[in-house]
N, CA, C and O atoms as a printed pandas DataFrame, in Angstrom:
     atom_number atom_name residue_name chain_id  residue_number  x_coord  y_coord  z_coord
0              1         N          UNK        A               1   -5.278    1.749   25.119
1              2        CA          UNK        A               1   -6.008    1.644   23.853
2              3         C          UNK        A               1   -5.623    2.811   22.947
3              4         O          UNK        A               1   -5.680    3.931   23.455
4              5         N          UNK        A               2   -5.145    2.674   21.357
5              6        CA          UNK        A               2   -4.863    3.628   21.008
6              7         C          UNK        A               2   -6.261    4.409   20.223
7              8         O          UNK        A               2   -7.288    3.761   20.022
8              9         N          UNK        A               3   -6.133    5.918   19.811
9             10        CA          UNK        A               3   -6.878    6.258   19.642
10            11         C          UNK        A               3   -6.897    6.299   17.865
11            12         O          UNK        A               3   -5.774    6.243   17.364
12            13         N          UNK        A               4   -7.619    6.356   17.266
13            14        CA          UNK        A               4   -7.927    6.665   15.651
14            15         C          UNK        A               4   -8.516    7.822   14.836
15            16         O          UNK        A               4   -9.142    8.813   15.213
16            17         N          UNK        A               5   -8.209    7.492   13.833
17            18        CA          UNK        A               5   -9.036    9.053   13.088
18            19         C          UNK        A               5  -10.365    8.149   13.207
19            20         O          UNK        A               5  -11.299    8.948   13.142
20            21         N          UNK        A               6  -10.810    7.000   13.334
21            22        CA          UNK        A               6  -12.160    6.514   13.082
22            23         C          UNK        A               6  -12.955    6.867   14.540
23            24         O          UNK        A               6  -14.158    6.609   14.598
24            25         N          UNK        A               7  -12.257    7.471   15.739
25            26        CA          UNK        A               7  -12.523    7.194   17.117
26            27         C          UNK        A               7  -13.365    8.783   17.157
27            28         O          UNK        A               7  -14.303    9.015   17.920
28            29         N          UNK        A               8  -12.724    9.904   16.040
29            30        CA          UNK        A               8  -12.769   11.043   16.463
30            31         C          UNK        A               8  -14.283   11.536   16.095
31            32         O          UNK        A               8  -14.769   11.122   15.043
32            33         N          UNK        A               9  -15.233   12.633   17.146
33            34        CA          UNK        A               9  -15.951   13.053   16.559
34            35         C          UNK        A               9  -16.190   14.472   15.543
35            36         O          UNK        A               9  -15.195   15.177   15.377
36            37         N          UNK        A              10  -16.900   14.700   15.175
37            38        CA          UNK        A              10  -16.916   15.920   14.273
38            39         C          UNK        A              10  -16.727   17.024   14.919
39            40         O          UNK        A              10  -17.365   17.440   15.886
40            41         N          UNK        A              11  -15.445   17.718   14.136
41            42        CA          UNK        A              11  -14.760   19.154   14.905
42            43         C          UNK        A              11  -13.890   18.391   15.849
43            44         O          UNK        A              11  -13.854   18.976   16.932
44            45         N          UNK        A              12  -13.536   17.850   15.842
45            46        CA          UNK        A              12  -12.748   16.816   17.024
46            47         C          UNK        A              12  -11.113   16.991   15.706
47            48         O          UNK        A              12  -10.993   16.807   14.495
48            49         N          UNK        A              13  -10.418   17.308   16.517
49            50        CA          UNK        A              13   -8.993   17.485   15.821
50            51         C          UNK        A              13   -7.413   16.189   16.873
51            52         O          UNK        A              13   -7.502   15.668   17.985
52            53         N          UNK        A              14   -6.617   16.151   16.188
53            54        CA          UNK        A              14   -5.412   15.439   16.547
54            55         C          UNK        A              14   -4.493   15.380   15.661
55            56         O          UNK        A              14   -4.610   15.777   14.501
56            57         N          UNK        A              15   -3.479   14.857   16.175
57            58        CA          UNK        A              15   -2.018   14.425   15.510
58            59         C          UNK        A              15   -1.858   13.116   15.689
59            60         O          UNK        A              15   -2.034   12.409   16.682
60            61         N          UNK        A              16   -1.331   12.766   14.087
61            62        CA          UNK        A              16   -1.025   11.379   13.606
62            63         C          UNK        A              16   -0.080   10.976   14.024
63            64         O          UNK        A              16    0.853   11.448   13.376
64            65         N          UNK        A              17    0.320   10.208   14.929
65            66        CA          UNK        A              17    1.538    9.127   15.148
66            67         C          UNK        A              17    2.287    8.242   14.400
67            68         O          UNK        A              17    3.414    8.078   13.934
68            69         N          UNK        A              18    1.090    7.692   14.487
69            70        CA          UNK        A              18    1.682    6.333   12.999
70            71         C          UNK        A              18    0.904    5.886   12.225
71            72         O          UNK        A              18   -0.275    5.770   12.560
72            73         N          UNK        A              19    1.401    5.454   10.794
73            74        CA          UNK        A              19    0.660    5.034    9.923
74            75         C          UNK        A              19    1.090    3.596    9.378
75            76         O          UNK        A              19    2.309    3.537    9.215
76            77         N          UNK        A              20    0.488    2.552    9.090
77            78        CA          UNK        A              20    1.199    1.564    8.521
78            79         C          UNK        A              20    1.222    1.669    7.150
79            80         O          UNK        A              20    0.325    1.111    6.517
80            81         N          UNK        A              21    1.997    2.222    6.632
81            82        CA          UNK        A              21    2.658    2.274    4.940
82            83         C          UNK        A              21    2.129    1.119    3.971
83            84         O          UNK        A              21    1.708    1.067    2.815
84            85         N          UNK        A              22    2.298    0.456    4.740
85            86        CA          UNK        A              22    1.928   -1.016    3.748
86            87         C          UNK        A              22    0.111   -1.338    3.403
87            88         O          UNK        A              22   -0.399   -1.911    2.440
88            89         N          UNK        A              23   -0.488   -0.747    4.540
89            90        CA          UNK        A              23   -1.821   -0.829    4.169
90            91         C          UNK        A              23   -2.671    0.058    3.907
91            92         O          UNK        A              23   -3.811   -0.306    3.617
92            93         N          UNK        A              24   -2.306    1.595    3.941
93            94        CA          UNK        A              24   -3.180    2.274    3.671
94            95         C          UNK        A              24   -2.483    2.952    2.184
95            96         O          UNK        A              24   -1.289    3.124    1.941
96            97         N          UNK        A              25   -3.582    3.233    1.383
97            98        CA          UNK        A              25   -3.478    3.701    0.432
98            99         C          UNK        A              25   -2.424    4.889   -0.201
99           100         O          UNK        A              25   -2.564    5.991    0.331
100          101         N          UNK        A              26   -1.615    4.821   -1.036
101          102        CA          UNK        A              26   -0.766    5.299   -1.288
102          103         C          UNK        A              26   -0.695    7.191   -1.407
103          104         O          UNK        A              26    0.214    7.956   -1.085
104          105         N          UNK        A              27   -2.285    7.518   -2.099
105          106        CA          UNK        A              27   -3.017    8.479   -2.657
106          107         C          UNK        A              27   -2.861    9.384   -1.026
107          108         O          UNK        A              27   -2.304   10.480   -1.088
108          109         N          UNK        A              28   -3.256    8.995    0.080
109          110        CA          UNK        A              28   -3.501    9.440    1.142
110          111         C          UNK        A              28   -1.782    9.762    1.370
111          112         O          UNK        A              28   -1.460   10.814    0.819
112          113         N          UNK        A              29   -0.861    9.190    1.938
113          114        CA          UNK        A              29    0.384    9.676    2.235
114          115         C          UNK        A              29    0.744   10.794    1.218
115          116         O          UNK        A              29    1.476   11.726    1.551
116          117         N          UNK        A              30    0.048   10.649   -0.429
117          118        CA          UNK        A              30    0.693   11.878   -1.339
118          119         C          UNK        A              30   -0.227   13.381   -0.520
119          120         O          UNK        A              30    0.002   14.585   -0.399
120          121         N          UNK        A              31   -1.047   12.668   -0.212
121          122        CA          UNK        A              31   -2.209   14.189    0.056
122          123         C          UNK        A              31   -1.273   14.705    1.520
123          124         O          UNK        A              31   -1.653   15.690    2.152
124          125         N          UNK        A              32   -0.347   14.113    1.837
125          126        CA          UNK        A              32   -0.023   14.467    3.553
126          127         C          UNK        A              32   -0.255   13.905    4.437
127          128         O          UNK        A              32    0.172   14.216    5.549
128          129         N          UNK        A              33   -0.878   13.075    4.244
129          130        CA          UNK        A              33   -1.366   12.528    5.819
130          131         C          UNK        A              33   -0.347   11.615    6.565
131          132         O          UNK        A              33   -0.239   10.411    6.333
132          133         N          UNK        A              34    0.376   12.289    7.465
133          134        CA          UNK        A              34    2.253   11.715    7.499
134          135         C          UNK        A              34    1.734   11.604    8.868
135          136         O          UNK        A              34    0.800   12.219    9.384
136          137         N          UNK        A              35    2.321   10.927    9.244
137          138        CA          UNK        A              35    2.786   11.363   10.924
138          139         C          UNK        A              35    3.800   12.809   11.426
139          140         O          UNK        A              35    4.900   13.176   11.015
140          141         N          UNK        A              36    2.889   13.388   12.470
141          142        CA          UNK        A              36    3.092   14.886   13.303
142          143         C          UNK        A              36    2.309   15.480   11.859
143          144         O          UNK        A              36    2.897   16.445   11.370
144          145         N          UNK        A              37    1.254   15.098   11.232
145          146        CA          UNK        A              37    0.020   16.363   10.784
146          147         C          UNK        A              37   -0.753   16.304   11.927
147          148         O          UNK        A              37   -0.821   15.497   12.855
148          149         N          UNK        A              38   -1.401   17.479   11.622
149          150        CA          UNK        A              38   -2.852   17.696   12.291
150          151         C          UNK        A              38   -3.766   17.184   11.172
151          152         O          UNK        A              38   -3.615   17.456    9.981
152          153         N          UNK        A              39   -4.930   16.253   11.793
153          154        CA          UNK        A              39   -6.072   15.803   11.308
154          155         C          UNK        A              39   -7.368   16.367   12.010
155          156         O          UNK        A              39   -7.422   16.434   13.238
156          157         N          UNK        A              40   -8.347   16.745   11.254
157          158        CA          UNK        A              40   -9.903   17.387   11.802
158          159         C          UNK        A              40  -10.590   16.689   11.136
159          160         O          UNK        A              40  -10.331   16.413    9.964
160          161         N          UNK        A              41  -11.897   16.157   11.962
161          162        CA          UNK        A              41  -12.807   15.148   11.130
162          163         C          UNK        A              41  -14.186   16.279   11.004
163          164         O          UNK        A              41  -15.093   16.564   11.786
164          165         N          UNK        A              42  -13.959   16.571   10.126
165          166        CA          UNK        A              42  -15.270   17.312    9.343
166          167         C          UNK        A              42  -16.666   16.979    8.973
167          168         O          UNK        A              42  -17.531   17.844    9.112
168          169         N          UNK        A              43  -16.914   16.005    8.593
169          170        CA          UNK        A              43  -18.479   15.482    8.339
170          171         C          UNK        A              43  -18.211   13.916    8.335
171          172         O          UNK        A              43  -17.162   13.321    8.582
172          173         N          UNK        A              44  -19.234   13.509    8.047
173          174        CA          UNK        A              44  -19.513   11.942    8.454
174          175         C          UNK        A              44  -20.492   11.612    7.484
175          176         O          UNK        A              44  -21.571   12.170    7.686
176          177         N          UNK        A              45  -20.420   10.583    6.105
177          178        CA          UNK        A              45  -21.638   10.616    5.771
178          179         C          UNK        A              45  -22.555    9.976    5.848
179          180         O          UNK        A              45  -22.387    9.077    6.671
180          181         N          UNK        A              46  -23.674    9.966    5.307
181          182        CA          UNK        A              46  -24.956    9.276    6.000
182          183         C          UNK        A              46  -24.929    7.738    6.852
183          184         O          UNK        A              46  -25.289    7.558    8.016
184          185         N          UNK        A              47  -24.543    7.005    6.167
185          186        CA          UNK        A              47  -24.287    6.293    6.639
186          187         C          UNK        A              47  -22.673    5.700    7.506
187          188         O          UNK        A              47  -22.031    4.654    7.415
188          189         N          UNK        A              48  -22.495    6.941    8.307
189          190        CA          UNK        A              48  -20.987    6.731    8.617
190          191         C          UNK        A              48  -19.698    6.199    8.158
191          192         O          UNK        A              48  -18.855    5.623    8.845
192          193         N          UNK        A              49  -19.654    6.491    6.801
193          194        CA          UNK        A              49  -18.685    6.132    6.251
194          195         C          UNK        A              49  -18.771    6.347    4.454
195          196         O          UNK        A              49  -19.492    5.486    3.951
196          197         N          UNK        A              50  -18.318    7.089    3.688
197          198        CA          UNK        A              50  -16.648    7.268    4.835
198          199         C          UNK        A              50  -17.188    9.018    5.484
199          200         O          UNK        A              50  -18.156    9.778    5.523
200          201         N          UNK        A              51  -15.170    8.839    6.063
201          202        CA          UNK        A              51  -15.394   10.189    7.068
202          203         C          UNK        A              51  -14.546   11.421    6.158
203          204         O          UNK        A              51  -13.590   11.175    5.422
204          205         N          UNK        A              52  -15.078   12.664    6.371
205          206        CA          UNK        A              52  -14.264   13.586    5.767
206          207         C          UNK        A              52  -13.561   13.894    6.349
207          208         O          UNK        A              52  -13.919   13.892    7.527
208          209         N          UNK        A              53  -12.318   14.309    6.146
209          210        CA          UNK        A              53  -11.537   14.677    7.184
210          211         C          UNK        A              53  -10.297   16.074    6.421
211          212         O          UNK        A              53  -10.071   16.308    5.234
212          213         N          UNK        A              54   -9.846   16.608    7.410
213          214        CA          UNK        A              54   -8.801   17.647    6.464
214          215         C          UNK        A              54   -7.818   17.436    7.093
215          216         O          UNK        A              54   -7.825   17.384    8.323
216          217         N          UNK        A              55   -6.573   17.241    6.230
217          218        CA          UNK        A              55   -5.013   16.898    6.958
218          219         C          UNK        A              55   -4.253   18.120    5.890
219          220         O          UNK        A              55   -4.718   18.479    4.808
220          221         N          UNK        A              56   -3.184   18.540    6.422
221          222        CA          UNK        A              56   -2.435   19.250    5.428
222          223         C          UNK        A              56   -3.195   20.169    4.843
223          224         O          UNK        A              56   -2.648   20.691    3.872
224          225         N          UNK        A              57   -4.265   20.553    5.090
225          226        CA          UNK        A              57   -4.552   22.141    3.969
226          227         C          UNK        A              57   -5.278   21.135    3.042
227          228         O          UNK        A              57   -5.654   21.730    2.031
228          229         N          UNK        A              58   -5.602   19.849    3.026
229          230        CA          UNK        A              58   -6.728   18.935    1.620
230          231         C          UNK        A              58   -7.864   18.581    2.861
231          232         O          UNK        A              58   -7.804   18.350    4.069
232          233         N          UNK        A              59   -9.001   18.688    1.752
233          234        CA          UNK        A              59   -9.940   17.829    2.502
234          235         C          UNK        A              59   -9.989   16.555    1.667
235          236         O          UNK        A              59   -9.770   16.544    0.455
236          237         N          UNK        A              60  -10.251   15.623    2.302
237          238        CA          UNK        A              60  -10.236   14.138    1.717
238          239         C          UNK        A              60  -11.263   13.104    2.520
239          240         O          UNK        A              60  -11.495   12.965    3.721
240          241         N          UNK        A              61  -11.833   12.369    1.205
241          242        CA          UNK        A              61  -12.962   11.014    2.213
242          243         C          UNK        A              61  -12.249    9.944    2.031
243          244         O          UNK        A              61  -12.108    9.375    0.948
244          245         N          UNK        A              62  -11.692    9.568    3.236
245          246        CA          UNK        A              62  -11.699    8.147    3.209
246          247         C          UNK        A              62  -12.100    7.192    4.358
247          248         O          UNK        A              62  -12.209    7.514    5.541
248          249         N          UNK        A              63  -12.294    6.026    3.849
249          250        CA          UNK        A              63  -12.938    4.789    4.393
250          251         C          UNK        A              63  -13.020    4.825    6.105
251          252         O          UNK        A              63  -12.214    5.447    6.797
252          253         N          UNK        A              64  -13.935    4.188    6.532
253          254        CA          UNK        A              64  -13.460    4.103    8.033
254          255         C          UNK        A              64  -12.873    2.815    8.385
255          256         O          UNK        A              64  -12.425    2.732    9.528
256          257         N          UNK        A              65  -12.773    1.598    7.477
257          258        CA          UNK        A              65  -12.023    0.524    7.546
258          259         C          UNK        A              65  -10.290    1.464    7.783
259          260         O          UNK        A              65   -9.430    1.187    8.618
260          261         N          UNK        A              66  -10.260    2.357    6.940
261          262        CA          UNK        A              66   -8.605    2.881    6.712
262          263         C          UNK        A              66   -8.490    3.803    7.543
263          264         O          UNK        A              66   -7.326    3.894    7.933
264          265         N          UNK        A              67   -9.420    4.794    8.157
265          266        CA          UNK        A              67   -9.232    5.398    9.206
266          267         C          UNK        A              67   -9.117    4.968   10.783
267          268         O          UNK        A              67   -8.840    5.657   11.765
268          269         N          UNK        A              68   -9.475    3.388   10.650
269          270        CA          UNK        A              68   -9.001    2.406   11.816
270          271         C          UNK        A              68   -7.446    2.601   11.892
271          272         O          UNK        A              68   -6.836    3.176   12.793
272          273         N          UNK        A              69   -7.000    2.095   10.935
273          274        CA          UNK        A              69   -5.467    1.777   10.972
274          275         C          UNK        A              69   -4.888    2.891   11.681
275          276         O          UNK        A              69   -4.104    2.801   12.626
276          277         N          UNK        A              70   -5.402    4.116   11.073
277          278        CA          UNK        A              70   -4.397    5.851   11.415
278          279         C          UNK        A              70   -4.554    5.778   12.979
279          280         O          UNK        A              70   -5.672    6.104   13.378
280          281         N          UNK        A              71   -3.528    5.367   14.052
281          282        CA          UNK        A              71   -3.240    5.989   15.294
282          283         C          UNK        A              71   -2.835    7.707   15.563
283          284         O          UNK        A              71   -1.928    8.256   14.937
284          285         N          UNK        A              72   -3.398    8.175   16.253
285          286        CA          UNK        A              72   -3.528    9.766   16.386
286          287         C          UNK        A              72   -3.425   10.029   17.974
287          288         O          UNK        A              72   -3.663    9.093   18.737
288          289         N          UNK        A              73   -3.087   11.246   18.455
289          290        CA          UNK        A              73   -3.522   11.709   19.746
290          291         C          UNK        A              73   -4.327   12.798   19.451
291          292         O          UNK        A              73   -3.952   13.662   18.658
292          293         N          UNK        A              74   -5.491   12.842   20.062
293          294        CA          UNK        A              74   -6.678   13.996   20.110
294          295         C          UNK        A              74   -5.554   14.970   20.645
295          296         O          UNK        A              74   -4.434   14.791   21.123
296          297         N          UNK        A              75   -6.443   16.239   20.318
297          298        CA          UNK        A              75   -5.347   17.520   20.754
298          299         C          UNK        A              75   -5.982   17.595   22.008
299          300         O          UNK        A              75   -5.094   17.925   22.793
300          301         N          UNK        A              76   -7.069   17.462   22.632
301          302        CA          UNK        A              76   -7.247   17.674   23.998
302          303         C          UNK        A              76   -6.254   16.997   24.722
303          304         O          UNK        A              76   -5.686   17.511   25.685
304          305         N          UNK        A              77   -5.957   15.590   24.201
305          306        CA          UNK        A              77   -5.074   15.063   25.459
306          307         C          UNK        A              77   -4.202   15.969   25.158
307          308         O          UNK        A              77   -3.911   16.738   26.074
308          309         N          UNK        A              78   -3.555   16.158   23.882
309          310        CA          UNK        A              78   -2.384   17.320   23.950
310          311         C          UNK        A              78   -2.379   18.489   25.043
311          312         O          UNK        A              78   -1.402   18.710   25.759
312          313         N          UNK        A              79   -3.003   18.869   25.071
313          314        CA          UNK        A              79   -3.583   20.123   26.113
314          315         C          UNK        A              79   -3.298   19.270   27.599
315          316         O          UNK        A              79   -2.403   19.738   28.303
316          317         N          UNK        A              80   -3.906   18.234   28.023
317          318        CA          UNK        A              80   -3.894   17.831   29.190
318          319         C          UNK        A              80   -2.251   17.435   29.487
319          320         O          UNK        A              80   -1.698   17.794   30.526
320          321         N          UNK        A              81   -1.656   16.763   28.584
321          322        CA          UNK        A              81   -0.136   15.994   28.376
322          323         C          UNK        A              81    0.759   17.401   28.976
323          324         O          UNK        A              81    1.443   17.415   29.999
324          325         N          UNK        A              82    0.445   18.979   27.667
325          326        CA          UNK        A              82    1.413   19.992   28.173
326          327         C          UNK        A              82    1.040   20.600   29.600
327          328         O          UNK        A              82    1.911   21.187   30.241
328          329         N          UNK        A              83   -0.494   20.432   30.190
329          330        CA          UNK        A              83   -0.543   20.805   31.403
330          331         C          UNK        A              83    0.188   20.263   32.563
331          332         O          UNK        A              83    0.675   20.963   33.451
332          333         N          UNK        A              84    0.241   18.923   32.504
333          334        CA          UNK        A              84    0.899   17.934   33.617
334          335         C          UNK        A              84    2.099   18.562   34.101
335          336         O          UNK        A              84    2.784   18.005   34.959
């Protein structure tokens, strides 16, 4: 199962894998949000959505419909992956 920026909780950090170009908003790839950033999900709002999140040195809200799409690895597994 892959994991998402929508999966992550607050203070919960990872790296973006892949993005599908074609469906997420154009505005977001200008802000950075590439594959191999680091992403941190920062607040959540009231009604869970959308999520704040900081990629690249921006903080930015977007949707959790669009934060489905973003595949990521949490940095913990990172940690567990370089321990193995």
């Amino acid at each position: 199962m892959s994991t998402t920026i929508a999966d992550l909780t607050v203070g919960e950090k990872g790296i973006i894998e892949e993005i599908p170009y074609d469906s997420v908003p154009l505005k977001l790839l200008e802000m950075g949000c590439l594959p191999g950033k680091e992403v941190e999900l920062i607040q959540l709002a009231p009604l869970n959505d959308p999520l704040y999140i900081k990629v690249n040195g921006s903080h930015l809200a977007i949707r959790r419909e669009t934060a489905r799409l973003i595949i990521m690895t949490k940095s913990e597994n990172l940690c567990e992956t370089i321990k193995s």
